[in-house]
C-alpha positions in Angstrom: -40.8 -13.1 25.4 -43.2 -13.1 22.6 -46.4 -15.1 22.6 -45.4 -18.4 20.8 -42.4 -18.8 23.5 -44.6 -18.1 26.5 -47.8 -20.7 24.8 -44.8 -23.0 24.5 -43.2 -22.4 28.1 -46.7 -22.7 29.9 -47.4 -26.4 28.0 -43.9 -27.4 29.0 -45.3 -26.4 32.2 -48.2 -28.2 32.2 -46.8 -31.6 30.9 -44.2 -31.5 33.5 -47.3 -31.3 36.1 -49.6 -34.2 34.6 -46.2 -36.1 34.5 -46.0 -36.1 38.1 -47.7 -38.4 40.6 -49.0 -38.0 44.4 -47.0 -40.0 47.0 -47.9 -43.4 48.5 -48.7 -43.3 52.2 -48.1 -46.5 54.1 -50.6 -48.5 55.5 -51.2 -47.9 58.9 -49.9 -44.7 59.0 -52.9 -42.8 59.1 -53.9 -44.6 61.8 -50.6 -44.3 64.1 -51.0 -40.2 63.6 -54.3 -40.3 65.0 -53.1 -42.4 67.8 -50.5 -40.0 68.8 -53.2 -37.2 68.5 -55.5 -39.8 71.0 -52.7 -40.2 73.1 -51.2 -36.2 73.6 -55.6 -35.6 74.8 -55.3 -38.3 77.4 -52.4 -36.9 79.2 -52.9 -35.2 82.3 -50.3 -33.0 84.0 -50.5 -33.7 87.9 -49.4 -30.5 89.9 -48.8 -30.5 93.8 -50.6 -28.2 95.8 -47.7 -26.0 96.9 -47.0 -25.2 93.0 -51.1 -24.4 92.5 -50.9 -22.0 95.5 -48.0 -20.6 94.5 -49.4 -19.9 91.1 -52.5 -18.6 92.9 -50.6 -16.2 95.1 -48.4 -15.1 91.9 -51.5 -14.5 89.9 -53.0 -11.9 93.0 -49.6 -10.0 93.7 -49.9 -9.4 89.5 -53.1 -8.2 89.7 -52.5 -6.1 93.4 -49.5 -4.7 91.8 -51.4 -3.6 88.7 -54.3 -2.0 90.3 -51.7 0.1 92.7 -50.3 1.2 89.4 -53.1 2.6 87.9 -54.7 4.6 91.0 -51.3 6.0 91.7 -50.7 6.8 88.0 -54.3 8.5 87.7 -53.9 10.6 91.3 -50.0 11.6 89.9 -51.3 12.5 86.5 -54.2 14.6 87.9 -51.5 16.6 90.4 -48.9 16.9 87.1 -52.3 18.6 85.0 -52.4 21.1 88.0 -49.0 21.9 87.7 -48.9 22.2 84.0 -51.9 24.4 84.3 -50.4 26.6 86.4 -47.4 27.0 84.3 -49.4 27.4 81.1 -51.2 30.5 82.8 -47.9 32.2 84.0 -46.6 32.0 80.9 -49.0 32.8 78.9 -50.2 35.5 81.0 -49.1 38.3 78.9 -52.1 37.2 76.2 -54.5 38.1 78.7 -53.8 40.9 79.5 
């Protein structure tokens, strides 16, 4: 493309932009959007007790179960190091000699 066509192209361009025009919004609609905002705010979400409990109890087997995992992970890693140690001497054994 040499300079004159691309000048030309980008004017096309342009006119075809001023040419266009930004959409009417109804009346009232701005104000029905923000009602349905107002409304979803006021909504409250009523839970029985046995389903907050429940949660409650879910929430402290998670974190039970998560804090047994990382003790027993740490003390089985620490036992596994010995182990690996002990390998890593006999085999390499002959180096210090």
């Amino acid at each position: 493309m040499n300079m004159e066509s691309k000048e030309k192209w980008i004017e096309e361009t342009i006119d075809i932009v001023d040419a266009l025009s930004p959409v009417e919004v109804p009346e009232g609609m701005d104000a029905k959007i923000l009602a349905r905002f107002s409304m979803k705010r006021q909504r409250m979400i009523e839970m029985s007790a046995i389903s907050k409990w429940s949660i409650a109890a879910s929430i402290l087997l998670l974190i039970g179960i998560n804090s047994y995992s990382v003790l027993h992970y740490s003390s089985e890693k620490e036992i596994k190091t010995g182990e690996s140690n002990l390998l890593y001497t006999e085999y390499f054994s002959y180096i210090n000699q």
